[in-house]
C-alpha positions as CSV (number, residue, x, y, z in Angstrom):
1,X,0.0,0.0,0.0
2,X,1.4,3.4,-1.2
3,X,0.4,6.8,1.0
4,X,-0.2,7.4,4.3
5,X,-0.2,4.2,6.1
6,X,3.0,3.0,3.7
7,X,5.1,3.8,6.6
8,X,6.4,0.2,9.0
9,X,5.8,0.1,12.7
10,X,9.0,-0.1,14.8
11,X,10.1,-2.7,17.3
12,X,9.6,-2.9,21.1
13,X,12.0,-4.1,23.7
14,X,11.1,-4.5,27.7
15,X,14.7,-5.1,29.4
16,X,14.2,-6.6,32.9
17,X,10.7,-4.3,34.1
18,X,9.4,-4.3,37.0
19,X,6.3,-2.6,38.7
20,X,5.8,-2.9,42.0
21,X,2.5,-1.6,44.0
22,X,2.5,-2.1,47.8
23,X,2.2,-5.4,48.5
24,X,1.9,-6.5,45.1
25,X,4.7,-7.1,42.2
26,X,2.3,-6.6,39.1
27,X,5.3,-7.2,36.2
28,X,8.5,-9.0,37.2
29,X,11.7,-8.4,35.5
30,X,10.2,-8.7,32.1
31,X,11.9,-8.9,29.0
32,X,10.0,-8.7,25.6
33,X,10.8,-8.2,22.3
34,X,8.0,-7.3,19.8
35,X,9.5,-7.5,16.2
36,X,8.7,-4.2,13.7
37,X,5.8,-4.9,12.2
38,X,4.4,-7.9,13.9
39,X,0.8,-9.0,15.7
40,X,2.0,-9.8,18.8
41,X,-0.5,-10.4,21.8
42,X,-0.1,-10.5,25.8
43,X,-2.4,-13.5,27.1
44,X,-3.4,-14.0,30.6
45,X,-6.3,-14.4,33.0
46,X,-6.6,-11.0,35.0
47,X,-4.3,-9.7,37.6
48,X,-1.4,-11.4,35.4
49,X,-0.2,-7.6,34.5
50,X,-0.7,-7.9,31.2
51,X,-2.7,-4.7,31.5
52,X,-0.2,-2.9,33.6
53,X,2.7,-3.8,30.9
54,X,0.5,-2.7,28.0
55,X,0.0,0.7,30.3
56,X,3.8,1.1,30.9
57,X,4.5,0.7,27.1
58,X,2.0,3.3,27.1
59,X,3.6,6.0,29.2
60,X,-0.1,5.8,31.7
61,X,2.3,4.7,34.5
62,X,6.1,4.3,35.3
63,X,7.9,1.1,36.0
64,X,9.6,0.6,39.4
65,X,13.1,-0.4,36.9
66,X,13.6,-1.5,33.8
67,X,13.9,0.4,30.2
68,X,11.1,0.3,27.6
69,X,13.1,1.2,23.6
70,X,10.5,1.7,20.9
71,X,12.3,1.9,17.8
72,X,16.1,2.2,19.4
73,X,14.9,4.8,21.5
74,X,14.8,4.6,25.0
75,X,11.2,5.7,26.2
76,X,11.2,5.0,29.5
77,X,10.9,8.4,30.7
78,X,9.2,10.3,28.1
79,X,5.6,11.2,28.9
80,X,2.6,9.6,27.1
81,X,2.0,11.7,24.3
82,X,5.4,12.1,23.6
83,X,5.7,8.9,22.5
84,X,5.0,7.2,19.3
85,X,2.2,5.0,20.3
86,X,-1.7,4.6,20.0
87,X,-3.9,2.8,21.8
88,X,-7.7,1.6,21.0
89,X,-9.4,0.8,24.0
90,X,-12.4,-1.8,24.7
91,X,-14.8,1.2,25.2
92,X,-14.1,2.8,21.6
93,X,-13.8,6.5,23.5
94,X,-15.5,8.1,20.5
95,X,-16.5,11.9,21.0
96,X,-20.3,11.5,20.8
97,X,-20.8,15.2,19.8
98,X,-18.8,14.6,16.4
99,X,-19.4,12.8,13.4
100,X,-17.4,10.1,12.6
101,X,-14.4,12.0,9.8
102,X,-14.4,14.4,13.2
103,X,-13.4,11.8,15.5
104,X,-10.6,10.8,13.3
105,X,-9.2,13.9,11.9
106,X,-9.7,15.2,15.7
107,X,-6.0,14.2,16.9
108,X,-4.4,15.1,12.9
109,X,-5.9,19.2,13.5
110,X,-5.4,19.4,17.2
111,X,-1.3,18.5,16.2
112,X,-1.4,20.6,12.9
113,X,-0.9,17.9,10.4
114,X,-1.8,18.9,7.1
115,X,-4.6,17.7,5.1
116,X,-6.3,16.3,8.4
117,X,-9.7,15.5,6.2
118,X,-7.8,13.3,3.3
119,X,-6.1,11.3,6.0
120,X,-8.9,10.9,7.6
121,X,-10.6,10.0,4.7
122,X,-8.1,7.4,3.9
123,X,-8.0,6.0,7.5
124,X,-12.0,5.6,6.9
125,X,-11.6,4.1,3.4
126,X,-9.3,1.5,4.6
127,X,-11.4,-0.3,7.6
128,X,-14.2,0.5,4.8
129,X,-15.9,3.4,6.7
130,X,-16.2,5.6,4.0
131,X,-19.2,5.9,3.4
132,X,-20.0,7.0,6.8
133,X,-17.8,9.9,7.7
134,X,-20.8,12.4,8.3
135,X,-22.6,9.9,10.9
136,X,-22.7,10.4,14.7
137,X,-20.9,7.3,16.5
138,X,-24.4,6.9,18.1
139,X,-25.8,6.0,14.8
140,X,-22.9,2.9,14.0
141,X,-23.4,-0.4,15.6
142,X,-20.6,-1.6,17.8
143,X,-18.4,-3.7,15.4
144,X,-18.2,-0.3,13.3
145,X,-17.2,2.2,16.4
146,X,-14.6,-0.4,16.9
147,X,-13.3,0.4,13.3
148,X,-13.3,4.1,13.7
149,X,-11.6,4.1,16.9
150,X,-9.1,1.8,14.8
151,X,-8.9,4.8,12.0
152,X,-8.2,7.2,14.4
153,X,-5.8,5.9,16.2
154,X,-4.0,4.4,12.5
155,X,-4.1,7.8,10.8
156,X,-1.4,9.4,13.6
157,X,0.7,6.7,12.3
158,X,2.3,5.4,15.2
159,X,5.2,3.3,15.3
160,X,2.7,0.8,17.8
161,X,-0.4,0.3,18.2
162,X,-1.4,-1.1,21.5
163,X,-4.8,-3.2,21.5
164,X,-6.3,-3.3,25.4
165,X,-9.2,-5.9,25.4
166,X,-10.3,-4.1,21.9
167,X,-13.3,-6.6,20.9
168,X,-14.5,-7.6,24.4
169,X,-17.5,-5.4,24.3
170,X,-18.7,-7.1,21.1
171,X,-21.2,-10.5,20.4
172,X,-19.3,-13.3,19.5
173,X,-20.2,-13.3,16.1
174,X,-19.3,-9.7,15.1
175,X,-16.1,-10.2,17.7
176,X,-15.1,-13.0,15.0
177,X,-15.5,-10.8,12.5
178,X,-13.6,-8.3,13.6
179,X,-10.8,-10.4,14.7
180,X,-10.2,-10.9,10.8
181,X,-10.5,-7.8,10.1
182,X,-8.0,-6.5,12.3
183,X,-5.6,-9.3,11.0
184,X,-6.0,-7.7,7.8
185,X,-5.6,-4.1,8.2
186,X,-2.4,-4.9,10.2
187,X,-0.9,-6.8,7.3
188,X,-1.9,-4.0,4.9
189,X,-0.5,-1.4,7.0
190,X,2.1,-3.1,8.8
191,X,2.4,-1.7,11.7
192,X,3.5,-3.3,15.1
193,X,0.6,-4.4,17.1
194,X,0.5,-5.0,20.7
195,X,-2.9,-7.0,21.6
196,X,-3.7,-7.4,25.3
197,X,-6.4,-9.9,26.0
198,X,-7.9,-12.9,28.1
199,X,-9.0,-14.5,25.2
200,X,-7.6,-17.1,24.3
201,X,-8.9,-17.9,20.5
202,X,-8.7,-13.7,20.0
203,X,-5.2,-14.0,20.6
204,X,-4.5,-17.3,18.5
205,X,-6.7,-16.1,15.7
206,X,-4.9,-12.9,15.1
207,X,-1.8,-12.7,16.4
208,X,1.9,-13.7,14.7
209,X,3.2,-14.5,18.4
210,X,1.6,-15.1,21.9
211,X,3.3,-14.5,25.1
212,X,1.2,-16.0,28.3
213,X,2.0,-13.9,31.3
214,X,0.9,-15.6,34.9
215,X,1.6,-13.9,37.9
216,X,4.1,-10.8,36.3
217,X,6.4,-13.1,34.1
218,X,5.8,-15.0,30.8
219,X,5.1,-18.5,31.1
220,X,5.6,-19.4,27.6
221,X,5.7,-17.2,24.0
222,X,6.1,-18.7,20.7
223,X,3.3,-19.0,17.9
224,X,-0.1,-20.0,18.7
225,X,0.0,-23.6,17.0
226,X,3.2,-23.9,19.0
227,X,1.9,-23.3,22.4
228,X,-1.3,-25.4,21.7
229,X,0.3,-28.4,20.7
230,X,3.2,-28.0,22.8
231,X,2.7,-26.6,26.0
232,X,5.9,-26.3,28.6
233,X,3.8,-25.6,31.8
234,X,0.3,-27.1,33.1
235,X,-0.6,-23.3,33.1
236,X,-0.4,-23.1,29.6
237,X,-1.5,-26.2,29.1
238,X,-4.9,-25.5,30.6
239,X,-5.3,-21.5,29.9
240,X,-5.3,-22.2,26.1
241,X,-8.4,-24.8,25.7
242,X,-8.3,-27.6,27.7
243,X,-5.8,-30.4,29.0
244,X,-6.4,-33.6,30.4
245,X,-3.3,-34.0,32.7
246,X,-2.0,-37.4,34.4
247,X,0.6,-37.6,36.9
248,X,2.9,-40.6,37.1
249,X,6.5,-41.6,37.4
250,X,8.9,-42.2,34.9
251,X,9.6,-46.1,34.5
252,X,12.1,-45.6,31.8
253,X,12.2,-45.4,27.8
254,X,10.9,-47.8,25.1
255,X,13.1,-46.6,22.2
256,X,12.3,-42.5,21.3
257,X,9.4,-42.6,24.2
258,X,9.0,-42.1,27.8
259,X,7.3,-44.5,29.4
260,X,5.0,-43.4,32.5
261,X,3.2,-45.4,35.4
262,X,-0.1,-43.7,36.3
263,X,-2.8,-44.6,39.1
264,X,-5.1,-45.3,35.7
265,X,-2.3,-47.2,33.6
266,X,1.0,-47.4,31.8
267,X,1.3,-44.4,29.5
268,X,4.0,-43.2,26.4
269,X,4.9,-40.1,25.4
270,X,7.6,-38.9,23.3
271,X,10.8,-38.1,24.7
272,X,10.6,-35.1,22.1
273,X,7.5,-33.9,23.8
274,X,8.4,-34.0,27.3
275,X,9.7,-31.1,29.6
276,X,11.0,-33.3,32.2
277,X,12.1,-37.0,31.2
278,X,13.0,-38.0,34.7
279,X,11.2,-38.7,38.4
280,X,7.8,-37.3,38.9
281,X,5.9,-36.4,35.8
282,X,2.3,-35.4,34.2
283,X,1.5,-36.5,30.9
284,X,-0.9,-34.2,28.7
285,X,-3.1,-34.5,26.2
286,X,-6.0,-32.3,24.7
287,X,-9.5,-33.4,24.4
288,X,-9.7,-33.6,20.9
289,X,-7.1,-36.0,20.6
290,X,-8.9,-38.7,22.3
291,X,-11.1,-41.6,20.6
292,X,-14.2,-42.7,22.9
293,X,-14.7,-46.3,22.6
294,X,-17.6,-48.7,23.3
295,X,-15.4,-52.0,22.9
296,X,-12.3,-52.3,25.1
297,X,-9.3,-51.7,22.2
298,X,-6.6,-54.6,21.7
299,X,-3.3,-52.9,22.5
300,X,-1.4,-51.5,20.0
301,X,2.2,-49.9,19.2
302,X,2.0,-46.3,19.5
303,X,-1.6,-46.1,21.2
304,X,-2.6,-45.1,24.9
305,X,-5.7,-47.0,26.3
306,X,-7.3,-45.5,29.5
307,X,-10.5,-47.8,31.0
308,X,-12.5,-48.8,31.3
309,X,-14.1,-45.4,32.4
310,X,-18.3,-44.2,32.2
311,X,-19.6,-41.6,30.9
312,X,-20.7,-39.0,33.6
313,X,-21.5,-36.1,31.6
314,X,-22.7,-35.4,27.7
315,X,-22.8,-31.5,26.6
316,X,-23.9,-30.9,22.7
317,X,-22.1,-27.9,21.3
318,X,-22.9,-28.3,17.5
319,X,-19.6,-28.7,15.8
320,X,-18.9,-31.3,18.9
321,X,-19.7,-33.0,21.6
322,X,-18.1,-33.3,25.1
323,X,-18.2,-36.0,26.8
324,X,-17.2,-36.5,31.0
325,X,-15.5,-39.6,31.6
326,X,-14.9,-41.1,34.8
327,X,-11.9,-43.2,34.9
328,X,-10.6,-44.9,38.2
329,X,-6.9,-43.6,39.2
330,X,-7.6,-40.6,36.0
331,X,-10.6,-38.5,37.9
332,X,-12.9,-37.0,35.0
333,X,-11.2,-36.9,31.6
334,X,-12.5,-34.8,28.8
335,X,-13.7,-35.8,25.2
336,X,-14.2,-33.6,22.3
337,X,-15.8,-35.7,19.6
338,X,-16.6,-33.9,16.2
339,X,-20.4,-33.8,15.1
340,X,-19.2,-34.9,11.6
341,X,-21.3,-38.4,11.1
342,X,-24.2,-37.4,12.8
343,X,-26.1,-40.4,14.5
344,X,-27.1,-41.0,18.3
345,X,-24.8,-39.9,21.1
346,X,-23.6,-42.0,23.8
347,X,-25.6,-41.7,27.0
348,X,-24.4,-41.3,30.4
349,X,-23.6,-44.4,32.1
350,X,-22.2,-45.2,29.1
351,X,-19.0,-48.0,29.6
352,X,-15.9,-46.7,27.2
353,X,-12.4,-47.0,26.7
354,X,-10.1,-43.6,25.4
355,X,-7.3,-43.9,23.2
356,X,-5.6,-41.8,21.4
357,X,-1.5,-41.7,19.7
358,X,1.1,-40.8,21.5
359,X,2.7,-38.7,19.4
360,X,-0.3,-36.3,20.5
361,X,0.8,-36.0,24.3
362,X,2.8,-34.0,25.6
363,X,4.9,-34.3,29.0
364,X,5.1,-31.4,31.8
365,X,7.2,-31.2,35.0
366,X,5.1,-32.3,37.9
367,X,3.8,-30.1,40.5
368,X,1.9,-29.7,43.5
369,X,-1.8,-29.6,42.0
370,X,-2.9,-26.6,43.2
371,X,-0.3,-24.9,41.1
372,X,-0.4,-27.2,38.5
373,X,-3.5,-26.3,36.9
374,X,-5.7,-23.5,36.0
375,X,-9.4,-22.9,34.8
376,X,-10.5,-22.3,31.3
377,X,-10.9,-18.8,32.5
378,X,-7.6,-18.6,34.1
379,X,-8.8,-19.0,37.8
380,X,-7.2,-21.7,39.6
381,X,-8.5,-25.0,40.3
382,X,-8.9,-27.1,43.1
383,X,-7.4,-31.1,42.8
384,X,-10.3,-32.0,43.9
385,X,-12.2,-30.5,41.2
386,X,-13.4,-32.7,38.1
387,X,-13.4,-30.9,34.7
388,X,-9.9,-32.4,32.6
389,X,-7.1,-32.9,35.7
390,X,-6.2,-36.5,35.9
391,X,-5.4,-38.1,39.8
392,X,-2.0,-38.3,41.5
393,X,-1.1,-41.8,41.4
């Protein structure tokens, strides 16, 4: 894209910040990287300082140590508006009183850029607003405030862009579609992005790289097919969907796998796929990976078997249904099975059997269990709670 918005975003780098409130460490000696010109998004249940980190990048508050460079400068002391950043915030601030070219030529006149209107009118053209530059923000729906407090805060051209909870005021179905659209208006106007949400398929769906902050640090960043597939902590393991963990101990190796004894059963998982190979372990694997059986399965090379377990609980949720399975020594395992041949589901009291390949586990350092494991909404949870945490053998 030529223009206006032709212009990259620049990098980011936290070195070692900290911010400290009485009592209360909110970010620990971070350090982040955010590459020019990337979606990157800061993932985390609340009080994980996601939301302070995004503020410090912002200038809104000062870190207790540490430097914050935007673009190899050091911005750690410059004032808010000094520095070259935007943010769009969940609640769209919109000035009512203005139609909608005014709210996004407002910051452009008040600085005494010139040609404020044709920027503006650019800005509006590309999140496809054009159309309605004379309207009041009163007279848009929701999805389409979201895009002009997007414009406005795109047509300062800011080397970042911070998004704070940007589409959690929105219905699911427009927050989907917005979630591609903001995809694509960062690709066409490739600036660097920094997304700061709880949700977890917001973050996976748009952004290039996830870091998952818990209690002030990052737990784990790399792409979001990555950390799904391949989580390194139980946290991350249960924040992003749902795991179905099992503790055991290490027996030893049958060639390229780890071999585990759990309270429900002898389990493998790759050596590749595991944390810790050694002592105490927990073996992972996500509810779509298992296969519910009504026949017990004949072993097989490369297969886990857990049962047999019944069926406690059957919840219809269109594109699948989850099944509750109660297996002795595994507590209440979860079962994603896809709706794709139709036909009657199982009912509860239901005998089964769960397999599924190894090569879909994954293996985690073992910890107490009221650390190990967190709800899908980031609260923790108790051991003695069902949902997917498999028993301590």
């Amino acid at each position: 894209m030529t223009g206006t918005f032709a212009e990259s975003g620049a990098d980011l780098r936290l070195d070692r910040i900290t911010k400290s409130f009485p009592g209360h460490t909110a970010v620990d000696s971070l350090d982040l990287t955010v590459p020019a010109g990337s979606f990157f998004a800061l993932l985390g249940p609340s009080g994980c300082g996601k939301t302070t980190t995004l503020r410090l990048v912002a200038g809104l508050d000062e870190p207790t140590s540490g430097t914050i460079t935007i673009g190899g400068q050091d911005v750690t002391d410059t004032k808010a508006y000094q520095r070259p950043v935007n943010t769009v915030f969940q609640n769209y601030a919109l000035f009512p009183h203005m139609s909608v070219l005014e709210n996004v030529a407002f910051g452009l006149k008040r600085r005494r850029i010139p040609d404020p209107v044709r920027k503006a009118t650019e800005a509006l053209r590309l999140v496809e607003l054009e159309d309605s530059a004379s309207k009041r923000p009163a007279q848009l729906s929701g999805g389409m405030q979201q895009r002009v407090a997007l414009a406005r805060a795109i047509v300062n051209r800011p080397a970042l862009l911070l998004l704070d909870e940007p589409l959690g005021a929105l219905d699911l179905k427009l927050r989907h579609q917005m979630q591609f659209e903001l995809k694509s208006i960062q690709a066409e106007v490739g600036l660097t992005f920094l997304h700061v949400t709880h949700d977890q398929e917001e973050a996976m769906t748009m952004a290039d790289t996830v870091a998952v902050m818990n209690g002030g640090r990052i737990e784990q960043m790399g792409a979001p097919q990555e950390l799904y597939e391949l989580p390194r902590t139980a946290f991350v393991a249960n924040f992003l969907g749902q795991s179905n963990l099992l503790e055991g101990d290490v027996r030893g190796t049958d060639g390229e796998l780890l071999v585990v004894a759990t309270a429900a059963g002898t389990l493998s998982v790759p050596t590749a796929r595991a944390v810790a190979t050694t002592g105490r372990v927990v073996v992972g694997v996500r509810p779509e990976k298992l296969k519910i059986r009504t026949a017990e399965p004949a072993p097989e090379a490369g297969r886990n078997i857990l049962g047999p377990g019944r069926v406690v609980d059957v919840s219809f949720s269109g594109v699948s249904t989850q099944y509750l399975v109660d297996v002795p020594g595994a507590g209440r395992v979860s079962v994603f099975a896809q709706n794709s041949k139709g036909g009657p589901r199982l009912a509860t009291g239901t005998e089964v059997w769960l397999t599924w390949g190894v090569d879909h586990g994954f293996g985690l350092q073992a910890h107490p269990a009221s650390d190990a494991t967190v709800t899908d909404q980031g609260e923790p949870r108790l051991a003695s709670e069902p949902a997917t945490v498999g028993a301590v053998a």
